[in-house]
C-alpha positions as CSV (number, residue, x, y, z in Angstrom):
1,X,65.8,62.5,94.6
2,X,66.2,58.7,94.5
3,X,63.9,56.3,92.9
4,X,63.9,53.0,94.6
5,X,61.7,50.1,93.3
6,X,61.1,46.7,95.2
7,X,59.6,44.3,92.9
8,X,57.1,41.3,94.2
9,X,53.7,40.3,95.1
10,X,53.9,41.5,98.4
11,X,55.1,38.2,100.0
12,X,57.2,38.4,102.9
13,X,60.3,38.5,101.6
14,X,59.2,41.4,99.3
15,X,58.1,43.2,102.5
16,X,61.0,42.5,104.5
17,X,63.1,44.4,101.2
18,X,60.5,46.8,101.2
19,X,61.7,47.8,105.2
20,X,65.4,47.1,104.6
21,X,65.5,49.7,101.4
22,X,63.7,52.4,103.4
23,X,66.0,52.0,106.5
24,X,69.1,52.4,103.9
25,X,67.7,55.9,102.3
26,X,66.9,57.1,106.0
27,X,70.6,56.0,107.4
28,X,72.2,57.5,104.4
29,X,70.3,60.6,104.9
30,X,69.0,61.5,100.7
31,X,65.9,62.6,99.8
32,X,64.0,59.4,97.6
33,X,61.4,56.8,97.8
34,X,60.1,53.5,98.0
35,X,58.3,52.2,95.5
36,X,56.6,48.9,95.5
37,X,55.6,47.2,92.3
38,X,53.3,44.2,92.8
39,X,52.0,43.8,89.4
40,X,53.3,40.8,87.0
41,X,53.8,43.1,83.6
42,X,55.7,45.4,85.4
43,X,57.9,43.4,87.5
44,X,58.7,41.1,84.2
45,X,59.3,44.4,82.3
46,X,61.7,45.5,84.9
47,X,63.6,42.2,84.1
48,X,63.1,40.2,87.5
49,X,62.7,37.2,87.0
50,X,62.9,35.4,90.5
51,X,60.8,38.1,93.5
52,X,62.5,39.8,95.6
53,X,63.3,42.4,93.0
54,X,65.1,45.7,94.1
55,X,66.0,48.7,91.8
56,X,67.9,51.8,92.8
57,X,67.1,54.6,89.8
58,X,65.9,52.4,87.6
59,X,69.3,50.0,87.8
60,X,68.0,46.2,88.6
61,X,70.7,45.6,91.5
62,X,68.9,42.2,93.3
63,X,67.0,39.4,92.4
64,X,65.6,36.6,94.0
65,X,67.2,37.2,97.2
66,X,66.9,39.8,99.9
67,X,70.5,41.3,100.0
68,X,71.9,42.6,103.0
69,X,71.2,46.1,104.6
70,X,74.8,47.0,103.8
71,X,74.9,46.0,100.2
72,X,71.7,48.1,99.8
73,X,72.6,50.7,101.1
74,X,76.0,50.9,99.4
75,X,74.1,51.0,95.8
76,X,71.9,53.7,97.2
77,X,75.0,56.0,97.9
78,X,76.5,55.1,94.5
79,X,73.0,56.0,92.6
80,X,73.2,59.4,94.9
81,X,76.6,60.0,93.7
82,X,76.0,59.2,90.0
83,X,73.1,61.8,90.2
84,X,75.4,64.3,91.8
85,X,77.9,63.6,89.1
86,X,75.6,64.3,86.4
87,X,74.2,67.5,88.3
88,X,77.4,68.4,88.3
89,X,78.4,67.9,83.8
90,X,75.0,70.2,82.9
């Protein structure tokens, strides 16, 4: 199961992530969720230093920007396969 974090206050733009990142993990068909983390030490913890933040299994991936639907879902089907991959080597 995937992890995904969106990191921000809850402005619009970390909203707009928010919706974008959940439409990714339902068109690429894995089991995961969305995560929002609104709270300052945890967003500066995660290492985002400009809101939007996005992380896909605990890899920061975006910053500062909302990224395309394409782009996010591309690193969701790279973090499945590295999950997979590891499944795979135990």
């Amino acid at each position: 199961m995937l992890t995904i974090k969106v990191y921000g206050p809850g402005c619009g733009n970390c909203r707009k992530l928010e919706e974008i990142a959940t439409k990714a993990l339902a068109d690429a068909g894995l089991e995961g969720e969305v995560l929002k983390v609104t709270d300052t030490p945890g967003i500066v913890a995660a290492g985002v230093l400009k809101t939007p933040g996005l992380s896909v299994n605990g890899k920061l991936v975006s910053t500062g920007r909302i990224p395309a639907p394409e782009s996010v879902l591309q690193w969701i089907r790279e973090a499945a396969l590295a999950v997979d991959k590891r499944s795979l080597s135990a």
